[in-house]
Predicted model as a PDB file, atoms N, CA, C, CB and O in Angstrom, pLDDT in the B-factor column:
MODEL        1                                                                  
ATOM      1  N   UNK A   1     112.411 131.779 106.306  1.00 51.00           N  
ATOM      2  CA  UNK A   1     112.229 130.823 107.373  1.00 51.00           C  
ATOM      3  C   UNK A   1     111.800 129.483 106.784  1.00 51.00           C  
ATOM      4  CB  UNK A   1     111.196 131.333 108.394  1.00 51.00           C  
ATOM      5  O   UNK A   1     110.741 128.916 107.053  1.00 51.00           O  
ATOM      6  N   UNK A   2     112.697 129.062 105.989  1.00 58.00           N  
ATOM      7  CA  UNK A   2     112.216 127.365 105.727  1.00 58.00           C  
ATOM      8  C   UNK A   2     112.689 126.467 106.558  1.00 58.00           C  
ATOM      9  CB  UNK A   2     112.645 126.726 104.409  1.00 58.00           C  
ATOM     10  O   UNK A   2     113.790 126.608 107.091  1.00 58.00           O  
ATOM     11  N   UNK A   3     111.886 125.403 106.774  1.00 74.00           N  
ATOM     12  CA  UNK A   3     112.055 124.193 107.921  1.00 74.00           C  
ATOM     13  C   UNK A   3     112.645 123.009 106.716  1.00 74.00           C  
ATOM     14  CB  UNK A   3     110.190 123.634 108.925  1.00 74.00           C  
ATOM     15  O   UNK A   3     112.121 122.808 105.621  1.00 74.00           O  
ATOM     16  N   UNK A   4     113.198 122.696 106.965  1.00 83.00           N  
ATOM     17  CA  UNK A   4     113.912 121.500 106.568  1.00 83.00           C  
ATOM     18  C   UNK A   4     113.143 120.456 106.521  1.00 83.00           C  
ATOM     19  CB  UNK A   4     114.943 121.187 107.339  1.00 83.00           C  
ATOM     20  O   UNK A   4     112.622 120.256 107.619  1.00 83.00           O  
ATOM     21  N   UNK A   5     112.841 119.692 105.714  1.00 87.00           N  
ATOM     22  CA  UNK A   5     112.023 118.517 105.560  1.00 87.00           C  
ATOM     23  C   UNK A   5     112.849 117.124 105.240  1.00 87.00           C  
ATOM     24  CB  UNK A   5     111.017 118.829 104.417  1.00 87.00           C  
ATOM     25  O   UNK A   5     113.760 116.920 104.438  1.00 87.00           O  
ATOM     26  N   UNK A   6     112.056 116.071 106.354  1.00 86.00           N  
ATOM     27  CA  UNK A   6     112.936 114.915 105.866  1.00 86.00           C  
ATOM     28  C   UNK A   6     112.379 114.080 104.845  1.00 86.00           C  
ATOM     29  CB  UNK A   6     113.286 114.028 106.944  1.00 86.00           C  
ATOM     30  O   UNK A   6     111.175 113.928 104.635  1.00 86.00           O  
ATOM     31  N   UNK A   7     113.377 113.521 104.190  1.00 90.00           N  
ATOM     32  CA  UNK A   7     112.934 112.719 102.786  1.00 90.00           C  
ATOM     33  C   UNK A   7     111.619 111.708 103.311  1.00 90.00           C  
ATOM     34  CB  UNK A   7     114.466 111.599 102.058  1.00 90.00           C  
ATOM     35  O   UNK A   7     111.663 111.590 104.536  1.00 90.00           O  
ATOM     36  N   UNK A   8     110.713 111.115 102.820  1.00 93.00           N  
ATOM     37  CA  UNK A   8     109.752 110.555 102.391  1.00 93.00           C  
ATOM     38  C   UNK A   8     109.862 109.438 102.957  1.00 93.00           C  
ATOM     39  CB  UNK A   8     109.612 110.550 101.179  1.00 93.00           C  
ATOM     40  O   UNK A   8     109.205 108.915 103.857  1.00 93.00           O  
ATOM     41  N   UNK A   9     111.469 108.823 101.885  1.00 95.00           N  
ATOM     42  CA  UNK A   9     111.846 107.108 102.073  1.00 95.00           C  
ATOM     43  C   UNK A   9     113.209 107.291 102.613  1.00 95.00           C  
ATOM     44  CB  UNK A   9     111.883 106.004 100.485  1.00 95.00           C  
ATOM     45  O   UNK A   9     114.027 108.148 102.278  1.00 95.00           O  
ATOM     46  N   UNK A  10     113.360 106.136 103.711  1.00 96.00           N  
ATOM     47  CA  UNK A  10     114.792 105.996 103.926  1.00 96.00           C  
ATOM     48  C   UNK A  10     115.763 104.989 102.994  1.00 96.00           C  
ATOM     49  CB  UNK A  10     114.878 105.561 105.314  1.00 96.00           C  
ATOM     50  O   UNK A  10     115.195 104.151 102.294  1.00 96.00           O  
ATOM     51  N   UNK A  11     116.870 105.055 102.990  1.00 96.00           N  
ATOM     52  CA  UNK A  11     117.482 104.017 102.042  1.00 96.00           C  
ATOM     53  C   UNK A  11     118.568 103.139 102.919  1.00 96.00           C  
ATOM     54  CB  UNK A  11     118.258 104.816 100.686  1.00 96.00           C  
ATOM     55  O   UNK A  11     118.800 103.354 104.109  1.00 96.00           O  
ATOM     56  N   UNK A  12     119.112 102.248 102.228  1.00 97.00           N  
ATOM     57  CA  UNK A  12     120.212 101.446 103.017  1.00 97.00           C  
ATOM     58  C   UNK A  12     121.203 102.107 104.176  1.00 97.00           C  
ATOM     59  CB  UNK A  12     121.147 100.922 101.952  1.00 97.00           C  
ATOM     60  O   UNK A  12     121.348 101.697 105.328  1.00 97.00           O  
ATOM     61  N   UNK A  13     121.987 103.505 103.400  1.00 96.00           N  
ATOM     62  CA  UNK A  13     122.902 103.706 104.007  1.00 96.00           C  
ATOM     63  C   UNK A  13     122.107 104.181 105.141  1.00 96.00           C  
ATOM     64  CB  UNK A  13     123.888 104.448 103.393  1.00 96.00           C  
ATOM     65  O   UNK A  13     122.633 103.394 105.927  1.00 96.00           O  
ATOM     66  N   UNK A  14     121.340 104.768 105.819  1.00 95.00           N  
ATOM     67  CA  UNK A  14     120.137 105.413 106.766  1.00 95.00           C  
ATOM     68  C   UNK A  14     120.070 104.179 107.621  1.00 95.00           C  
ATOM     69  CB  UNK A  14     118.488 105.884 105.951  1.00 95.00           C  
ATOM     70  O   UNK A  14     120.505 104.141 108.772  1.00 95.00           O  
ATOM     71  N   UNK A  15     119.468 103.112 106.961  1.00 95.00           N  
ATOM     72  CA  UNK A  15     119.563 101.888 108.070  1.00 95.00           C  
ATOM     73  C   UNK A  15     121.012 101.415 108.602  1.00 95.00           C  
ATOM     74  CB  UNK A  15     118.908 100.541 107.405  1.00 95.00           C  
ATOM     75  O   UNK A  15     121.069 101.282 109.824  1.00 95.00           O  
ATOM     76  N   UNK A  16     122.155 101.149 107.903  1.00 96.00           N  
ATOM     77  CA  UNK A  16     123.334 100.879 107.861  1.00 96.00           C  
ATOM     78  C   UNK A  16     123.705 101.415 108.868  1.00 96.00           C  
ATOM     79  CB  UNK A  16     123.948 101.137 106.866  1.00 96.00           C  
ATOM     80  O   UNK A  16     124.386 100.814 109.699  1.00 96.00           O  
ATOM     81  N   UNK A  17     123.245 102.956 109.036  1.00 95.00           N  
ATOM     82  CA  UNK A  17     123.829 104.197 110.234  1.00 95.00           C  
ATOM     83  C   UNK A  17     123.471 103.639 111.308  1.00 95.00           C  
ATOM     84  CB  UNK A  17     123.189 105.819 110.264  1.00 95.00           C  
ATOM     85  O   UNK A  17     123.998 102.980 112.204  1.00 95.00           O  
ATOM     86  N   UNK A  18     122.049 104.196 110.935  1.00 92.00           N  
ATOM     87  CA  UNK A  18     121.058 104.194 112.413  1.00 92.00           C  
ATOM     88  C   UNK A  18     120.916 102.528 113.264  1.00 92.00           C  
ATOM     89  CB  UNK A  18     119.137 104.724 111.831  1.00 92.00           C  
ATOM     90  O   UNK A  18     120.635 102.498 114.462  1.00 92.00           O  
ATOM     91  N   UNK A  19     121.146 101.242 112.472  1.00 92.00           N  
ATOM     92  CA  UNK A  19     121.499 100.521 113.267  1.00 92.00           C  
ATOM     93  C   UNK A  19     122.806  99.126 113.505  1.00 92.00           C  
ATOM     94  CB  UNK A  19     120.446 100.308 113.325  1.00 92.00           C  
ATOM     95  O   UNK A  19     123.055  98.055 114.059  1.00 92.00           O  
ATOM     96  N   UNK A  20     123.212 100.002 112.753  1.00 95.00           N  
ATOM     97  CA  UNK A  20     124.814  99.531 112.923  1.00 95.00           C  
ATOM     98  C   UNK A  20     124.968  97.995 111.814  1.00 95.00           C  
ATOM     99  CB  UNK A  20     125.185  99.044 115.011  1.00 95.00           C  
ATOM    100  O   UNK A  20     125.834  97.160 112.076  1.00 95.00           O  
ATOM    101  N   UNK A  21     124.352  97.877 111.035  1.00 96.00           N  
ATOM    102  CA  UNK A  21     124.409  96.630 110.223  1.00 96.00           C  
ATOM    103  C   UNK A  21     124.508  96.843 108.568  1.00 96.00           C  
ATOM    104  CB  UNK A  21     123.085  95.797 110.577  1.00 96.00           C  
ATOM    105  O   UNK A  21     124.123  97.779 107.868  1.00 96.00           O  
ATOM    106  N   UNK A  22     125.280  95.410 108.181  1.00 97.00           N  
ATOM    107  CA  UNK A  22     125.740  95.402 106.780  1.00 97.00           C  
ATOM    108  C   UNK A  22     124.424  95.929 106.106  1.00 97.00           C  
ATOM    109  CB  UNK A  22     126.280  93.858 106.214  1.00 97.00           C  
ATOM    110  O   UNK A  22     123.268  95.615 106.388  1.00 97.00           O  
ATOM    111  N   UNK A  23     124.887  96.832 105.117  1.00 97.00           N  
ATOM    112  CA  UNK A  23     123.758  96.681 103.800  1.00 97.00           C  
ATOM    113  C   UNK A  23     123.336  95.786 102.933  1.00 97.00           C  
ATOM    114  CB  UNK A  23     123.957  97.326 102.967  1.00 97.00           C  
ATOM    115  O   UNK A  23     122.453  96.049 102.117  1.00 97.00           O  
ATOM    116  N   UNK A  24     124.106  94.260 103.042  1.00 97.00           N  
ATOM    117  CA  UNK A  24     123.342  93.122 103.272  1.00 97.00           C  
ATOM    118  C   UNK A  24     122.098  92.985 103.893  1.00 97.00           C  
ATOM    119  CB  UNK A  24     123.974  92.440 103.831  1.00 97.00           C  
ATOM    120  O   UNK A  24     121.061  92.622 103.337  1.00 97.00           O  
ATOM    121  N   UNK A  25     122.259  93.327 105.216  1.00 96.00           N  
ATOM    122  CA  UNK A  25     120.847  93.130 107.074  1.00 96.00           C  
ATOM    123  C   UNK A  25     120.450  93.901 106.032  1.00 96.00           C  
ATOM    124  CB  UNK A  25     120.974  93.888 109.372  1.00 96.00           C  
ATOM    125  O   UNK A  25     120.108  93.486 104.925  1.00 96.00           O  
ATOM    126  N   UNK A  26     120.518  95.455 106.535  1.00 96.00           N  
ATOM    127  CA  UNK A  26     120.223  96.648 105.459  1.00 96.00           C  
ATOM    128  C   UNK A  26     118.676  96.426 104.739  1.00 96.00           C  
ATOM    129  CB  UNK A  26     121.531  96.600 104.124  1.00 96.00           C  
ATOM    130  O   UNK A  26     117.524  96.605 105.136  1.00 96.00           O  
ATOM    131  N   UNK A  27     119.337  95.901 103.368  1.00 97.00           N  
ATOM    132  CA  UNK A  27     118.428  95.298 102.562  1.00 97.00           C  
ATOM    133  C   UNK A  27     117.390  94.414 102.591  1.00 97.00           C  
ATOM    134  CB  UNK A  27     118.897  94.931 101.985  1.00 97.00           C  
ATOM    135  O   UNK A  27     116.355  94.642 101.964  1.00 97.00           O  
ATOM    136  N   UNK A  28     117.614  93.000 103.536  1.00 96.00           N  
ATOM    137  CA  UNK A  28     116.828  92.114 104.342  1.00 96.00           C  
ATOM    138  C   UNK A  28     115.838  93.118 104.893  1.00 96.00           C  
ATOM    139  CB  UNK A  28     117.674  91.281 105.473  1.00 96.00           C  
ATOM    140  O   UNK A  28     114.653  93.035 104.567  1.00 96.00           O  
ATOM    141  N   UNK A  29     116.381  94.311 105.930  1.00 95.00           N  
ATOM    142  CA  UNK A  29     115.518  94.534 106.772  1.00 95.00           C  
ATOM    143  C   UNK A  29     114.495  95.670 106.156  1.00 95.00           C  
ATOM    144  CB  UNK A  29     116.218  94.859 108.021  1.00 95.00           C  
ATOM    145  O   UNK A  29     113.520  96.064 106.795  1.00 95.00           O  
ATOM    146  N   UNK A  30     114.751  96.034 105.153  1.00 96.00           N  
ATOM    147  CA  UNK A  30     113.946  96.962 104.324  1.00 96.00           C  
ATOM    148  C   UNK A  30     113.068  96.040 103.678  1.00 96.00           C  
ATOM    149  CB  UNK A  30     114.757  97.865 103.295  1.00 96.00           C  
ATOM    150  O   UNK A  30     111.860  96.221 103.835  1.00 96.00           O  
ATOM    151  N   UNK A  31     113.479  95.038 102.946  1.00 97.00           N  
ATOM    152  CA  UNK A  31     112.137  93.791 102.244  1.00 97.00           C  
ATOM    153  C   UNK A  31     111.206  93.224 103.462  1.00 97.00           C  
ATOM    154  CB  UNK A  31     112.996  92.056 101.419  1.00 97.00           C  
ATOM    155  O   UNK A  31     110.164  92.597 103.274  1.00 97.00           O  
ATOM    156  N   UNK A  32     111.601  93.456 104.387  1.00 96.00           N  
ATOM    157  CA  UNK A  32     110.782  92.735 105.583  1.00 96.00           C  
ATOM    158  C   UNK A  32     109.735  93.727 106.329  1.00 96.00           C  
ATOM    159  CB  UNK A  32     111.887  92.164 106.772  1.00 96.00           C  
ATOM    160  O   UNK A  32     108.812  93.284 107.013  1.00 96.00           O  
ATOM    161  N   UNK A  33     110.000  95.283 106.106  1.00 95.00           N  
ATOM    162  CA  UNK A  33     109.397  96.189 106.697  1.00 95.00           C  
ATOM    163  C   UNK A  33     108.307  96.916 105.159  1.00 95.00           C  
ATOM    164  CB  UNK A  33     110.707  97.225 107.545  1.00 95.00           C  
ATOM    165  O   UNK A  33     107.183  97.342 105.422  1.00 95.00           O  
ATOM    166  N   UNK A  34     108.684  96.946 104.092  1.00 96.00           N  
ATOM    167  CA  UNK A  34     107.917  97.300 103.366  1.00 96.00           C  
ATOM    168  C   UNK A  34     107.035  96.017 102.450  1.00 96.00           C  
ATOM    169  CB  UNK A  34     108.689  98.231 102.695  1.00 96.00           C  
ATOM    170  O   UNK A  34     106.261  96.279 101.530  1.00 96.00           O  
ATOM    171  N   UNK A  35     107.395  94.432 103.000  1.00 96.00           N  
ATOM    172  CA  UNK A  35     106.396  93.114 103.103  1.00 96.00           C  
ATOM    173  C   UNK A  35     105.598  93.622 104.429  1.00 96.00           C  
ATOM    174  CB  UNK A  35     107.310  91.366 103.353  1.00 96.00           C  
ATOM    175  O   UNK A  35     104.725  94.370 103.989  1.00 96.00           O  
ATOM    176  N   UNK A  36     105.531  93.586 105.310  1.00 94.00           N  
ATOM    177  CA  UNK A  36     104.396  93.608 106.603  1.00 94.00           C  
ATOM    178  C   UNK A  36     103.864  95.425 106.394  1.00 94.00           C  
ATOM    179  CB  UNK A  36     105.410  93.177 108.645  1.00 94.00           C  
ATOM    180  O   UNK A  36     102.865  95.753 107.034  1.00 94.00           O  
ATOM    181  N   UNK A  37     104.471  96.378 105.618  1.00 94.00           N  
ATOM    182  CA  UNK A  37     103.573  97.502 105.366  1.00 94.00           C  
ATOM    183  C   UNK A  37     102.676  97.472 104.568  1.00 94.00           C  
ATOM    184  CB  UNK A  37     104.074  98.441 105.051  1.00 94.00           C  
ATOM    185  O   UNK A  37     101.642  98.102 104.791  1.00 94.00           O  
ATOM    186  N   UNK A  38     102.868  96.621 103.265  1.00 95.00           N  
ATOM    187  CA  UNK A  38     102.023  95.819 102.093  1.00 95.00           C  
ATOM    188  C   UNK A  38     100.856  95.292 102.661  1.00 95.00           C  
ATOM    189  CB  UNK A  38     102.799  94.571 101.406  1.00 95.00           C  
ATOM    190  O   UNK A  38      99.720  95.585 102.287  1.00 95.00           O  
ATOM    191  N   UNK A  39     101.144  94.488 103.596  1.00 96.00           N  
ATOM    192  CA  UNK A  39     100.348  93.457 104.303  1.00 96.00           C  
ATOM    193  C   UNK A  39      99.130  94.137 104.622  1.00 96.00           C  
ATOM    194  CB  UNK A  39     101.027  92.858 105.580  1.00 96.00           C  
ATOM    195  O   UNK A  39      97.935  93.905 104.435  1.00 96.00           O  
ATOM    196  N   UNK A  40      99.935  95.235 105.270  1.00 94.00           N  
ATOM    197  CA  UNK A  40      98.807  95.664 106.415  1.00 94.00           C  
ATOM    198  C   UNK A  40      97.811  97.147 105.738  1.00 94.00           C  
ATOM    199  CB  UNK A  40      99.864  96.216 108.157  1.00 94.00           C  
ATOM    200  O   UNK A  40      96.732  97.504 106.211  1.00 94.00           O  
ATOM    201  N   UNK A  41      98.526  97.816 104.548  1.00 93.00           N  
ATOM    202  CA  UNK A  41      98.240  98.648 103.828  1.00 93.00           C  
ATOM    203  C   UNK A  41      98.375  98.407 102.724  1.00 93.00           C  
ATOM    204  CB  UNK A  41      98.642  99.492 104.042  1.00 93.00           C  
ATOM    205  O   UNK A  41      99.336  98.972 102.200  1.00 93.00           O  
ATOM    206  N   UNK A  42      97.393  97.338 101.684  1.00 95.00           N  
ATOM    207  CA  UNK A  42      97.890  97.223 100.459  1.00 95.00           C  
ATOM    208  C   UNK A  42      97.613  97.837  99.570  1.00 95.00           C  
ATOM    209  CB  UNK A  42      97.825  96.371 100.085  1.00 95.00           C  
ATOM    210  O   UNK A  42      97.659  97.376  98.430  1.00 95.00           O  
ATOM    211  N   UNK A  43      97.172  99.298  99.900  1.00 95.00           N  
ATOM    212  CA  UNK A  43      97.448 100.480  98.443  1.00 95.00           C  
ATOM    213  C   UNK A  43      98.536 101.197  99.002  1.00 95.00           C  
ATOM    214  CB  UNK A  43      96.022 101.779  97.949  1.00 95.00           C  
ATOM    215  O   UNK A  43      98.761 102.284  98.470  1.00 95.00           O  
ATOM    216  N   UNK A  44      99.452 100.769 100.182  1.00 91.00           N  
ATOM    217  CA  UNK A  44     100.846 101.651 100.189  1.00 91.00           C  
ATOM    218  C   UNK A  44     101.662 101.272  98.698  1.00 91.00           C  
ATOM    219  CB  UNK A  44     101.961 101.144 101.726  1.00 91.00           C  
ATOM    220  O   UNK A  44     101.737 100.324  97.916  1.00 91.00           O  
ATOM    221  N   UNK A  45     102.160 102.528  98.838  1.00 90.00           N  
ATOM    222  CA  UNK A  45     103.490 102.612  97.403  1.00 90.00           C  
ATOM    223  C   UNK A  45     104.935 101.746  98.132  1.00 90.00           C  
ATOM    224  CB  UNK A  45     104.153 104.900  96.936  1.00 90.00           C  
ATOM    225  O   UNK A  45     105.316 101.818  99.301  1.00 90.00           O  
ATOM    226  N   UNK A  46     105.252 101.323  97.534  1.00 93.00           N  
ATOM    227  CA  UNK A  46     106.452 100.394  98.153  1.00 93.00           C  
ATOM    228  C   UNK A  46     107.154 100.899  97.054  1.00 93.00           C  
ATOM    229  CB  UNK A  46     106.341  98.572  98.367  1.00 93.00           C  
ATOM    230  O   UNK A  46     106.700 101.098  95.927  1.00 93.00           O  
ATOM    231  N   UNK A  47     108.345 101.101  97.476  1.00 94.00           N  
ATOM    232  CA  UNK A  47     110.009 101.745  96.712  1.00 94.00           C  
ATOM    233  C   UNK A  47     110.992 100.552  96.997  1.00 94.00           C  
ATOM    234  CB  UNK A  47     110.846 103.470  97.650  1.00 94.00           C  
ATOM    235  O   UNK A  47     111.533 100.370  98.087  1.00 94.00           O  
ATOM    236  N   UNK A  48     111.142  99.843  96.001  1.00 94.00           N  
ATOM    237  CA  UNK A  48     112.269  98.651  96.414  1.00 94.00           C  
ATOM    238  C   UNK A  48     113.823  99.581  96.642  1.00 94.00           C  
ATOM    239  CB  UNK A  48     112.452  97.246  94.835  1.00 94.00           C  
ATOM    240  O   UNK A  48     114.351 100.556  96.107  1.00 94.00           O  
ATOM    241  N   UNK A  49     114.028  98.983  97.344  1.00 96.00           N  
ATOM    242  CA  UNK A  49     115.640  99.521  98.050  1.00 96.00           C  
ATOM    243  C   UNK A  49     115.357 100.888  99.247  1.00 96.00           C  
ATOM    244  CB  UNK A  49     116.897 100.329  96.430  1.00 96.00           C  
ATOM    245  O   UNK A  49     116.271 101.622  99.623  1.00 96.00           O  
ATOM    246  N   UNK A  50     114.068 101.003  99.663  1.00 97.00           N  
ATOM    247  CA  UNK A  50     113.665 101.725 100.356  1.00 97.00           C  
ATOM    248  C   UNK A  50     112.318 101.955 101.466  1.00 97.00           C  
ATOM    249  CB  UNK A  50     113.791 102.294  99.636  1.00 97.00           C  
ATOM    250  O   UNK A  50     111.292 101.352 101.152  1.00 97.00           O  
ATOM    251  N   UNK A  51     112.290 102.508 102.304  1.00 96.00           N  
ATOM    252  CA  UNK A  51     111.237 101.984 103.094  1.00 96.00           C  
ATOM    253  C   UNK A  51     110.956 103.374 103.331  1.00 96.00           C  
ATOM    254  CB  UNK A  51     111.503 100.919 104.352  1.00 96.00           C  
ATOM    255  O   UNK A  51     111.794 104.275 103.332  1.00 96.00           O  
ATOM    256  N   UNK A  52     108.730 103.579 103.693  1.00 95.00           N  
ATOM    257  CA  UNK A  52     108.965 104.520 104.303  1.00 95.00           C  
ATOM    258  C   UNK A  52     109.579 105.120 105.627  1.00 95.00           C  
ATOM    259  CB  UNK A  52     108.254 104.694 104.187  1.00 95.00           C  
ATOM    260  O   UNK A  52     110.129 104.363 106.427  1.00 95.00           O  
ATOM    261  N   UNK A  53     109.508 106.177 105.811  1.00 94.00           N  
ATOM    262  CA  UNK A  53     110.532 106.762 107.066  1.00 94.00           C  
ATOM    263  C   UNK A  53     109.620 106.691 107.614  1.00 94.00           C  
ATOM    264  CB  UNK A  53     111.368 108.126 107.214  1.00 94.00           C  
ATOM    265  O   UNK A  53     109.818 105.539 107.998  1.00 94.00           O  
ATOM    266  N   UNK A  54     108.283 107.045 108.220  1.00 92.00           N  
ATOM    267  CA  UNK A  54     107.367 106.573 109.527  1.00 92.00           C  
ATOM    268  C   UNK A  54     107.285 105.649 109.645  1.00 92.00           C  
ATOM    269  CB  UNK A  54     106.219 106.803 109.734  1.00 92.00           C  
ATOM    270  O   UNK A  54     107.292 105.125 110.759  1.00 92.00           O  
ATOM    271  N   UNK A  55     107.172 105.022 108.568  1.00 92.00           N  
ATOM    272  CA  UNK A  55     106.631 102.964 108.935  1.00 92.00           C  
ATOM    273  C   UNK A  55     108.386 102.300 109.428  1.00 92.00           C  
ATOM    274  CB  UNK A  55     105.823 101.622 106.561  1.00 92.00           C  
ATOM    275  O   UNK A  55     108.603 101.207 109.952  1.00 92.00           O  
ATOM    276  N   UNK A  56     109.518 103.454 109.020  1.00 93.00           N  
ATOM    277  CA  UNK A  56     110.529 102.302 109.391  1.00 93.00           C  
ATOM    278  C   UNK A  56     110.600 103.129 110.708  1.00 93.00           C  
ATOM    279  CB  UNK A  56     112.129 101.961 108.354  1.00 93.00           C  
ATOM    280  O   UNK A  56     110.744 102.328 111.632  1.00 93.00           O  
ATOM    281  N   UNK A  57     110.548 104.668 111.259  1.00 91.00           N  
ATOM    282  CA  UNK A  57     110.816 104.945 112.452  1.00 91.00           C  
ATOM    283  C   UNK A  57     109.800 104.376 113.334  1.00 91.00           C  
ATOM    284  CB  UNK A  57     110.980 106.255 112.578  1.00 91.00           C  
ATOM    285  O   UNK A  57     110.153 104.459 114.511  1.00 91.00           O  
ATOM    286  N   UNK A  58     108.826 103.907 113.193  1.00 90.00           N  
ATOM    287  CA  UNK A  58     108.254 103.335 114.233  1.00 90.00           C  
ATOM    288  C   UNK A  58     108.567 101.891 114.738  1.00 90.00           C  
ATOM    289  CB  UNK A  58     107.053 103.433 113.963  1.00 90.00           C  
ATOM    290  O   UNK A  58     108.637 101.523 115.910  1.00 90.00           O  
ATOM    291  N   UNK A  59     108.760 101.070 113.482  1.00 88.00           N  
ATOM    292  CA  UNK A  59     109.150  99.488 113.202  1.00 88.00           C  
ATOM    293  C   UNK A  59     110.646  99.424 114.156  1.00 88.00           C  
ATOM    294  CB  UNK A  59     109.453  99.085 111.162  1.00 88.00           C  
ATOM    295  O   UNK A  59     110.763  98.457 114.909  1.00 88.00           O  
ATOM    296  N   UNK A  60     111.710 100.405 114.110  1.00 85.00           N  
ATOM    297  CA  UNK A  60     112.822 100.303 114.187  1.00 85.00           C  
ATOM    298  C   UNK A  60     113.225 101.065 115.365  1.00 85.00           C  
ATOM    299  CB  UNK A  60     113.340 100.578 113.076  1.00 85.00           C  
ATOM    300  O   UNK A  60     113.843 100.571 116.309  1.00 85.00           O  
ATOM    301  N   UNK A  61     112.813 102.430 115.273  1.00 81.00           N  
ATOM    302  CA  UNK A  61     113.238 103.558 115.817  1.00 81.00           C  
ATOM    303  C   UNK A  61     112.612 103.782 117.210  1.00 81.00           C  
ATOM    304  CB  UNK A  61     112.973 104.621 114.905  1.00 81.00           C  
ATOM    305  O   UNK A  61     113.166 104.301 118.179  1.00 81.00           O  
ATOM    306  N   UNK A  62     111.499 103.353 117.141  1.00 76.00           N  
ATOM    307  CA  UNK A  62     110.422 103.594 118.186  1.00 76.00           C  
ATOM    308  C   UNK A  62     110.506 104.741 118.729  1.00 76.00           C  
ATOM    309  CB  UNK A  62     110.387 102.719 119.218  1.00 76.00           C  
ATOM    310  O   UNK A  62     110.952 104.973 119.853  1.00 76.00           O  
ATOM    311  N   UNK A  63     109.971 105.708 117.757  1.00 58.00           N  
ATOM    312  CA  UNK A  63     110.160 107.350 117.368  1.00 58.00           C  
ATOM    313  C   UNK A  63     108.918 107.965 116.605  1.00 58.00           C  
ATOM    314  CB  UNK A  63     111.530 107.586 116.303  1.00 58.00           C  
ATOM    315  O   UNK A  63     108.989 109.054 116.037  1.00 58.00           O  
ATOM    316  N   UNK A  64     107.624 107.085 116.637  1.00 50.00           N  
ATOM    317  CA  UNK A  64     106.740 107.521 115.777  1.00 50.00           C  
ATOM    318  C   UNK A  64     105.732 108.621 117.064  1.00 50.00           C  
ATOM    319  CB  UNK A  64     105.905 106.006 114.903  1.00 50.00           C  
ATOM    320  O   UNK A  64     105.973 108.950 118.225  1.00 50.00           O  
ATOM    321  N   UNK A  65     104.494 108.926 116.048  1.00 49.00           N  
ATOM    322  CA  UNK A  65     104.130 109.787 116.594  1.00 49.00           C  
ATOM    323  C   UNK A  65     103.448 108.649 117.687  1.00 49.00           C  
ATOM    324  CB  UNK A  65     103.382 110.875 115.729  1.00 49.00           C  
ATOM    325  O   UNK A  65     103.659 109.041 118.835  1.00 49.00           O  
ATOM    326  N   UNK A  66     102.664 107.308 117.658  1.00 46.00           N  
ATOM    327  CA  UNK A  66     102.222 106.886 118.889  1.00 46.00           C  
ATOM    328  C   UNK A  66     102.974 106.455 120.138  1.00 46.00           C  
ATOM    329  CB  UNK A  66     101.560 106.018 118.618  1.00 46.00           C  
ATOM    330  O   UNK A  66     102.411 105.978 121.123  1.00 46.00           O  
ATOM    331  N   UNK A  67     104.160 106.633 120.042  1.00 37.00           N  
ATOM    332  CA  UNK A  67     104.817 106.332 121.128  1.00 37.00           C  
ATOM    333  C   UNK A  67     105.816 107.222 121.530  1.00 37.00           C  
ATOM    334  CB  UNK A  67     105.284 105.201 121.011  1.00 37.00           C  
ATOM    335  O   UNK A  67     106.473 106.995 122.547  1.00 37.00           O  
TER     336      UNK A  67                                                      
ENDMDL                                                                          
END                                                                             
């Protein structure tokens, strides 16, 4: 009975999917979400070319656990 676990960090193609934009935006919108996670948490680990998946499902998705 293993549960499937989702990855950690999301990457371009994940944003690309989930909101319909170049991996150009993509990229923009990943430097812009893991700058204001920095901001606001500056011992978060930041992964360039990647964001975390709670900080981007909430930022993006509005899918986190507070809402």
């Amino acid at each position: 009975m293993s549960k499937e676990r989702k990855p950690l960090y999301v990457g371009v193609d994940t944003l690309c999917s989930d909101l319909d934009v170049s991996k150009a935006k993509a990229y923009e919108i990943i430097r812009e979400l893991n700058r204001e996670m920095k901001e606001q948490n500056p011992r978060a680990l930041v992964v360039t070319g990647k964001v975390n998946r709670i900080w981007y499902e909430e930022a993006c998705l509005k899918t986190g656990v507070n809402h």
